[in-house]
VONU-483290 format. One record per residue (C-alpha): residue number from 0; x, y, z; chain. Coordinates in steps of 0.25 Angstrom, whole numbers, always signed. Each point is the difference from the previous one (the first is absolute). Example, Ala and Ser with C-alpha at 12.3 -4.5 7.8 and 13.67 -1.06 7.14 Angstrom:
nr_px_py_pz_kette
0_+49_-18_+31_A
1_+6_+14_-2_A
***
This chain:
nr_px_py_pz_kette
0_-93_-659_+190_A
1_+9_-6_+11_A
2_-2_+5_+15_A
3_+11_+9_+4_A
4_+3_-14_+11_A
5_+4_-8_-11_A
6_+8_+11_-9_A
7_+15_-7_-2_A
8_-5_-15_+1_A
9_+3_-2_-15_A
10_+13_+8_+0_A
11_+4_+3_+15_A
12_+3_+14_-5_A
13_-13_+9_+0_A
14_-5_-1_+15_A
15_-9_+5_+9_A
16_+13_+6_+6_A
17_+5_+8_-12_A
18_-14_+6_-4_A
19_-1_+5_+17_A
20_+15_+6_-4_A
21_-4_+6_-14_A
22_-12_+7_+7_A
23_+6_+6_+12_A
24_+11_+5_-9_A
25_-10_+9_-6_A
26_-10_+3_+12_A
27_+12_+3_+8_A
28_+6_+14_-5_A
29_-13_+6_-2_A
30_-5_-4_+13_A
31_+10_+5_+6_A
32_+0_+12_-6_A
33_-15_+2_+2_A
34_+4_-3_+16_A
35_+8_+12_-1_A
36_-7_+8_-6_A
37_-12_-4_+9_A
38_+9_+4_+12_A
39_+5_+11_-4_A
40_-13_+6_-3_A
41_-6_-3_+15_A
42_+10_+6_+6_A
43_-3_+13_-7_A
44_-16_-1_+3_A
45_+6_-5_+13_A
46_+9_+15_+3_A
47_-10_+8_-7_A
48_-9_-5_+10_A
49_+10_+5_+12_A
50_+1_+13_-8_A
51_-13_+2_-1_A
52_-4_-2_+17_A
53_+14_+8_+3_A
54_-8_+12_-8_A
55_-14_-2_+8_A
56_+6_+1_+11_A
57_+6_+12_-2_A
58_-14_+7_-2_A
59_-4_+0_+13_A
60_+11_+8_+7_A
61_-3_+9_-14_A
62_-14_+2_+3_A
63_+3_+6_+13_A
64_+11_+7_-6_A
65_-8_+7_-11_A
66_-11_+2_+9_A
67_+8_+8_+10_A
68_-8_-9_+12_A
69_+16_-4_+2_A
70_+4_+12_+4_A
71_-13_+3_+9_A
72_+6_-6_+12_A
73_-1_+6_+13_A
74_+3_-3_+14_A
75_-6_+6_+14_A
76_+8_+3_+12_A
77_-8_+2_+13_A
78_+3_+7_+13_A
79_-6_-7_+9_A
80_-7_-13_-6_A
81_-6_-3_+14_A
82_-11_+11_-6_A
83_-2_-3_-12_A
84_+5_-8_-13_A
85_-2_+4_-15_A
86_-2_-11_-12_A
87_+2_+7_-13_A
88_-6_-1_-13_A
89_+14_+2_-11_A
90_-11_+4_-11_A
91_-5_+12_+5_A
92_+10_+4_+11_A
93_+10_+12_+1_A
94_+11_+5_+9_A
95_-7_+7_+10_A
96_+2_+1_+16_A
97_-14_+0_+12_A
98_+0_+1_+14_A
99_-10_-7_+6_A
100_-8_+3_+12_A
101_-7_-9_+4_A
102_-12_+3_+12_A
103_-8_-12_+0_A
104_-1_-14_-7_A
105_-11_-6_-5_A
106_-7_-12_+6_A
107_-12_-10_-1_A
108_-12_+1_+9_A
109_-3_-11_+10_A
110_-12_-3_+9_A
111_-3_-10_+9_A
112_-12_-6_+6_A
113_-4_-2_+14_A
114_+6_-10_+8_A
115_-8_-14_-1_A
116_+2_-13_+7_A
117_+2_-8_-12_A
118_+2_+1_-14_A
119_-6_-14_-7_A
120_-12_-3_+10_A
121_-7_+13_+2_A
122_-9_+5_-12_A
123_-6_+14_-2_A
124_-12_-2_-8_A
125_-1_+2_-16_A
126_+1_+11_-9_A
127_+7_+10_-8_A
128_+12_+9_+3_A
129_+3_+9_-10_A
130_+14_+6_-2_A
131_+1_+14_-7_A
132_+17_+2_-2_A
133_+8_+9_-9_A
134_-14_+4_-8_A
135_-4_-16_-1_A
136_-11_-6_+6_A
137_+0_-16_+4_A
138_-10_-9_+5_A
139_+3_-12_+8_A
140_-12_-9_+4_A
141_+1_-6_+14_A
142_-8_-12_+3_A
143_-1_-14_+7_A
144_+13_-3_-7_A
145_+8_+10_+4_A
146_-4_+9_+12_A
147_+9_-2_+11_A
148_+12_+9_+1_A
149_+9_-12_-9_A
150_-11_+0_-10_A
151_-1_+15_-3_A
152_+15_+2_+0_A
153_+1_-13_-10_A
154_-13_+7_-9_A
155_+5_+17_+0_A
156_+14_-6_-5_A
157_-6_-7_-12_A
158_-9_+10_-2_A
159_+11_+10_-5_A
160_-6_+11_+6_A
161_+14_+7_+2_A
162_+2_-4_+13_A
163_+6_-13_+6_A
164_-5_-7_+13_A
165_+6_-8_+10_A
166_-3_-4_+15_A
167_+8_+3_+11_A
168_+3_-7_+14_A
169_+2_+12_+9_A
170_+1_-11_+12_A
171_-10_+6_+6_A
172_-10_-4_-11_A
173_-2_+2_-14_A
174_-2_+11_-10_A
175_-3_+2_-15_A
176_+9_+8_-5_A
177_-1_+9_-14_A
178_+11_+7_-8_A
179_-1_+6_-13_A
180_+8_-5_-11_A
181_+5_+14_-4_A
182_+5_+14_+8_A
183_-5_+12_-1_A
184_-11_+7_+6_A
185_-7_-3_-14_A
186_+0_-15_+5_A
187_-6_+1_+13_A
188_-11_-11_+3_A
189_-14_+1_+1_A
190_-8_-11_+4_A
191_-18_+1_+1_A
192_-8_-14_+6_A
193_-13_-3_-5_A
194_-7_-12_+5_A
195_+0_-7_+14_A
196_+6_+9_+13_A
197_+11_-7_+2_A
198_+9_+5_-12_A
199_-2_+15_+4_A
200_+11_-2_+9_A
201_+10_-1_-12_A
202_-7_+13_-8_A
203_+10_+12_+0_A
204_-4_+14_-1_A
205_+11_+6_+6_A
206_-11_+5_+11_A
207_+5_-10_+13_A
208_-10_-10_-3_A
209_+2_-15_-5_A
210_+15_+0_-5_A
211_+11_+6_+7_A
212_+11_+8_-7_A
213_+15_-5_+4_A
214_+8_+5_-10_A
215_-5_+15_-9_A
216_+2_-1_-14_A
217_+9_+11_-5_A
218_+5_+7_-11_A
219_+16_+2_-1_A
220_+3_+15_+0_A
221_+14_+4_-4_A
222_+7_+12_-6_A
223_+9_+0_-11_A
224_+9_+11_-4_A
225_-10_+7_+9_A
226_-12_-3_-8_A
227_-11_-5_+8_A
228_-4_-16_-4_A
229_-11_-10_+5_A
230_-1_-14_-5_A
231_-8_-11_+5_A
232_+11_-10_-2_A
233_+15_+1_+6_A
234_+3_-3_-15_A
235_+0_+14_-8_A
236_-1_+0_-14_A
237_-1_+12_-9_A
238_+6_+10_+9_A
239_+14_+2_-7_A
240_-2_-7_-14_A
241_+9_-13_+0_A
242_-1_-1_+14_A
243_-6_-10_+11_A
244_+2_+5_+13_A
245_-1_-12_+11_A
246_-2_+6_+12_A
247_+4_-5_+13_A
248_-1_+8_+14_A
249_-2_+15_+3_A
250_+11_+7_-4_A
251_+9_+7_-9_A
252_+8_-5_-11_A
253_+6_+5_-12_A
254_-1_-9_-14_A
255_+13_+5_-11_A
256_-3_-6_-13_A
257_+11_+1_-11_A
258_+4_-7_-11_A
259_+5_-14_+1_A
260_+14_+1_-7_A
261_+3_-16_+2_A
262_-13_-5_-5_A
263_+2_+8_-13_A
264_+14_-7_-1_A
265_-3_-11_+1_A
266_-12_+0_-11_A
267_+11_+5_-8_A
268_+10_-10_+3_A
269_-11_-11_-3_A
270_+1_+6_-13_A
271_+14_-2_-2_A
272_+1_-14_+4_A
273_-11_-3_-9_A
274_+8_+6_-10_A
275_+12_-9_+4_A
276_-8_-11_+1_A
277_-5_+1_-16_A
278_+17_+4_-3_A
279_+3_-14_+8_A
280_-12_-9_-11_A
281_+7_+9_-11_A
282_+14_-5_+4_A
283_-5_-15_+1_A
284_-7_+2_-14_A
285_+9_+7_-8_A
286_+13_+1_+7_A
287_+14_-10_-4_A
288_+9_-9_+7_A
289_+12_+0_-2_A
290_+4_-12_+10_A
291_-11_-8_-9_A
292_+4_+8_-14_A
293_-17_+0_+2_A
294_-11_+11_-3_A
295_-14_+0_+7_A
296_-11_-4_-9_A
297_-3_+14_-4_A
298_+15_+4_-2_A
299_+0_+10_-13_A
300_-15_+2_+0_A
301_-6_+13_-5_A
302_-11_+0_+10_A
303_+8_+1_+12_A
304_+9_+10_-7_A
305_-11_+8_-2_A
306_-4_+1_+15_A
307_+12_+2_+5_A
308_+1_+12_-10_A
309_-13_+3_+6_A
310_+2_+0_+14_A
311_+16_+7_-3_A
312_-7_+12_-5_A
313_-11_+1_+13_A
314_+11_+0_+9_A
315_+7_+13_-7_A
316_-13_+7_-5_A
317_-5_+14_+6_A
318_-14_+2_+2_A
319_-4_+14_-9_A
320_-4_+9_+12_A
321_+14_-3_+8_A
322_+11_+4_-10_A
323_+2_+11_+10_A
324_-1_-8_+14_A
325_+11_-4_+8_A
326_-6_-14_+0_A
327_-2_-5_-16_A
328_+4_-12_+0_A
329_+3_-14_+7_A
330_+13_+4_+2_A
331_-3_+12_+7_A
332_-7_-8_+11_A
333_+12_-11_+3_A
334_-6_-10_-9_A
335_+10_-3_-11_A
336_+4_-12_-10_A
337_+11_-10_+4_A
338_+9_-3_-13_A
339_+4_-12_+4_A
340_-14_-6_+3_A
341_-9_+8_-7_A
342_-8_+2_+14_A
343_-4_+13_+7_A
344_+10_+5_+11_A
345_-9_+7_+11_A
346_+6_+10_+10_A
347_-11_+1_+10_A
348_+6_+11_+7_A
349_+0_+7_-12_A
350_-14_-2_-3_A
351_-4_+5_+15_A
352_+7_+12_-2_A
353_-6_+3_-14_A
354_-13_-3_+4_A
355_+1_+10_+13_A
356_+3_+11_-9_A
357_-9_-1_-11_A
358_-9_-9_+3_A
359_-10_+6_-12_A
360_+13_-3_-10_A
361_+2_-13_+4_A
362_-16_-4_-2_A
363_-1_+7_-13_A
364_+13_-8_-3_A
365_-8_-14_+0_A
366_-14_+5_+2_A
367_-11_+6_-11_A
368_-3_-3_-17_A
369_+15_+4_+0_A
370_+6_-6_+9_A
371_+11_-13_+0_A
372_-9_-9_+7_A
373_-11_+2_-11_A
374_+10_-1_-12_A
375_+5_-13_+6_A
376_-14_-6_+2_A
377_-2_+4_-14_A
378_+13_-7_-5_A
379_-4_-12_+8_A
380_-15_-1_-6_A
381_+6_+1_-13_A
382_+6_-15_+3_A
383_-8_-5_+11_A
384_-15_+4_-5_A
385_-8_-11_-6_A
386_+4_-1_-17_A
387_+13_+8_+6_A
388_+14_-3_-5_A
389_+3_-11_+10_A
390_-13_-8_-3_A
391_+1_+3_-15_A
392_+15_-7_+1_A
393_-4_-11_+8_A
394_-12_-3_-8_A
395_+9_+0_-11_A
396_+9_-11_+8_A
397_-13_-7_+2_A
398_-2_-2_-14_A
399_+14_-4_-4_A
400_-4_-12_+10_A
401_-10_-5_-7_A
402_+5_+2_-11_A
403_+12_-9_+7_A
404_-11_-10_+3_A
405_-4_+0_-15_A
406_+14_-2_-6_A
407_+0_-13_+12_A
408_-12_-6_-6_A
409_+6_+0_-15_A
410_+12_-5_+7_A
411_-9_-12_+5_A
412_-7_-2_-14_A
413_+14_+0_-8_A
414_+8_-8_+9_A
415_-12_-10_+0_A
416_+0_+0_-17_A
417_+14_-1_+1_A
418_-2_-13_+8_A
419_-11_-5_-8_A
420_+8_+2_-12_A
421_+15_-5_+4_A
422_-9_-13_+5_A
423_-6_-1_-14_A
424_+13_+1_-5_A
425_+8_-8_+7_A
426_-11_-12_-2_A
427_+2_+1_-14_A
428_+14_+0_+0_A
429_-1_-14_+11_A
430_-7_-7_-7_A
431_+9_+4_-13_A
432_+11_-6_+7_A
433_-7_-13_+5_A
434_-4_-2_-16_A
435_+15_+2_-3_A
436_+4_-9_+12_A
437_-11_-10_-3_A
438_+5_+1_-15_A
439_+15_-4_+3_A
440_-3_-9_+8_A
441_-8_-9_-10_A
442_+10_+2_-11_A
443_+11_-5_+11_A
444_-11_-11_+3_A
445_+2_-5_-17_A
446_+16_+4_+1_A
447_+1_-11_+11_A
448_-10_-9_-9_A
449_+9_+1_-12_A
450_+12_-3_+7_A
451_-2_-15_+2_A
452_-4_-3_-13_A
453_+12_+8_-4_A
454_+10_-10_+7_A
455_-7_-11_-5_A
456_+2_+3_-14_A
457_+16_+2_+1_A
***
């Protein structure tokens, strides 16, 4: 069979060019349409894929919602915050209001040596000094390595013995000085020597010997709501349940801690911008333009019908332990549905007033089994959950791909048959042609050898 080079070298009709014609002619419509269809269908995985992070992020302000931790928001207000501060823990904090009076702060214990003339040439001998603090007892060897007033500074600090070391420069001379690493009387230091004379000068027994005492170790002592407390730490915990009181200086000072009205506004208005944020994917998805006669790649799809009937029907629902409450619904709170975009309108002041006159109402509202936050989460798993709607759709997309792919390949395979064929046939029909041609062209070759002797014989 000729090469598809050589096609219309016996007739100048069936070229290489005509078969390149013929075949695009029928790759071209169903490729074409195959690139559409390809198209189409990523854009829908594509947009499902937006749908389906729109939703996830919706969970999170849902959680807190459904939870009720979105409404435990509190807020302190302090009298005189050169006393004392107040840190609070929203879990297990309540409205409540403390006067503090504080007598005393807590504070570490220091001691300090006797003076010496230097602090890296003169050595002490070698031994053991053994530190007893807060119930725990520590040993830290002294030897040629490290007895001068430096070296037993740089060994107690690694030792971990609860107290840190240092040497100070009172000008005059210089001094080992001790401090425990925590206040309170249950801190103080005590510090024995065994082993060579010398290190009985940095042995501490509260008796006058060895160490001296420069700063006592105190426990802070403080009333609140006239109750007497004593702490070891100007940080009081577990005094007034969700509170951390940061005590300052002497004094008095009265902590008010009431519910923090803003910060429960704004975990609900986190809510309502997610949910304009899903409505905005939704629009892009699913919506028409009219400037471009165009829909989005879900435009008329059940699966976005059926959420938004979903979500429609949340925003309207009253929870069953609330039919007669003054707060029932969405609506009640400020928080309503724009008809023209589908999004959630959200009247902050509204919401404040609502939540300052029936602040159980309005967290039974979103909070609970029954409440909106936990139907919504459920509506969301239902598409967002592994072997959900959404990955069931997609999945389906996914295989209309390949499928796509497969159609491609049978593409390839009958476009090259249909080469391979139209190159047979047009051979045939060439070299058809070039016997006709080579035919007449012989019996012209004996017409014109006839016609001599022709004229000869008249």
């Amino acid at each position: 069979m000729a090469s598809i080079s050589s096609l219309g070298v016996g007739s100048g009709i069936f070229s290489a060019d005509l078969v390149d014609k013929l075949v695009a002619a029928e790759r071209v419509p169903t490729e074409e349409r195959l690139n559409s269809k390809e198209k189409s269908i990523q854009a829908k995985i594509s947009a499902f894929g937006a749908l389906k992070n729109a939703l996830e992020e919706m969970k999170s302000p849902l959680d807190g919602l459904k939870s009720g931790a979105a409404f435990d928001a509190y807020t302190s207000s302090i009298s005189n915050d050169d006393v004392a501060g107040a840190t609070l823990d929203e879990s297990s904090v309540s409205r409540g209001s403390y006067t503090l009076s504080v007598t005393q702060l807590a504070q570490r214990q220091s001691l300090a040596s006797a003076s010496q003339a230097d602090k890296d040439a003169t050595t002490f001998g070698n031994g053991t000094l053994t530190f007893e603090v807060g119930g725990v007892t520590t040993e830290v060897t002294i030897d040629d390595s490290n007895n001068t007033l430096e070296g037993i500074a740089s060994a107690i600090n690694d030792a971990g013995a609860g107290v840190s070391a240092g040497v100070v420069d009172t000008g005059s001379g210089y001094r080992l000085v001790m401090t425990s690493d925590e206040s309170g009387t249950a801190n103080a230091i005590s510090v024995t020597a065994s082993g060579d004379a010398g290190l009985s000068q940095f042995a501490y027994d509260g008796s006058g010997t060895g160490m001296s005492e420069t700063v006592a170790a105190l426990d802070a002592e403080l009333e609140v709501n006239g109750i007497a407390i004593t702490r070891s730490s100007n940080t009081v915990e577990g005094v007034v349940e969700g509170v951390t009181f940061d005590l300052k200086s002497t004094g008095t000072s009265t902590v008010a801690i009431n519910s923090d009205p803003d910060a429960v506004t704004e975990r609900v208005q986190e809510f309502v911008d997610k949910y304009n944020a899903l409505q905005d994917v939704i629009k892009n998805a699913s919506g028409y333009d009219a400037a471009t006669d165009r829909g989005g790649a879900l435009t008329g799809d059940s699966t976005i019908r059926s959420l938004q009937n979903d979500l429609r029907g949340l925003l309207t629902s009253i929870p069953a332990d609330l039919q007669n409450s003054p707060v029932r619904m969405l609506a009640d709170l400020g928080i309503s549905t724009n008809p023209d975009t589908g999004k959630l309108d959200f009247d902050a002041g509204e919401f404040k007033s609502k939540l300052a006159d029936h602040p159980e109402d309005v967290k039974a509202l979103f909070s609970g089994d029954t409440g909106i936050a936990s139907s919504a989460l459920n509506a969301v798993d239902e598409y967002v959950k592994f072997s959900g709607r959404l990955d069931n759709r997609t999945e389906g997309l996914t295989r209309t791909l390949d499928d796509i792919q497969d159609q491609r390949t049978q593409l390839d395979d009958r476009i090259e048959s249909l080469r391979a064929r139209l190159v047979k046939q047009f051979s045939a029909a060439d070299a058809l042609i070039a016997q006709f041609q080579n035919t007449g062209n012989y019996v012209a070759q004996q017409l014109a050898a006839l016609a001599p002797q022709n004229n000869q014989n008249n």
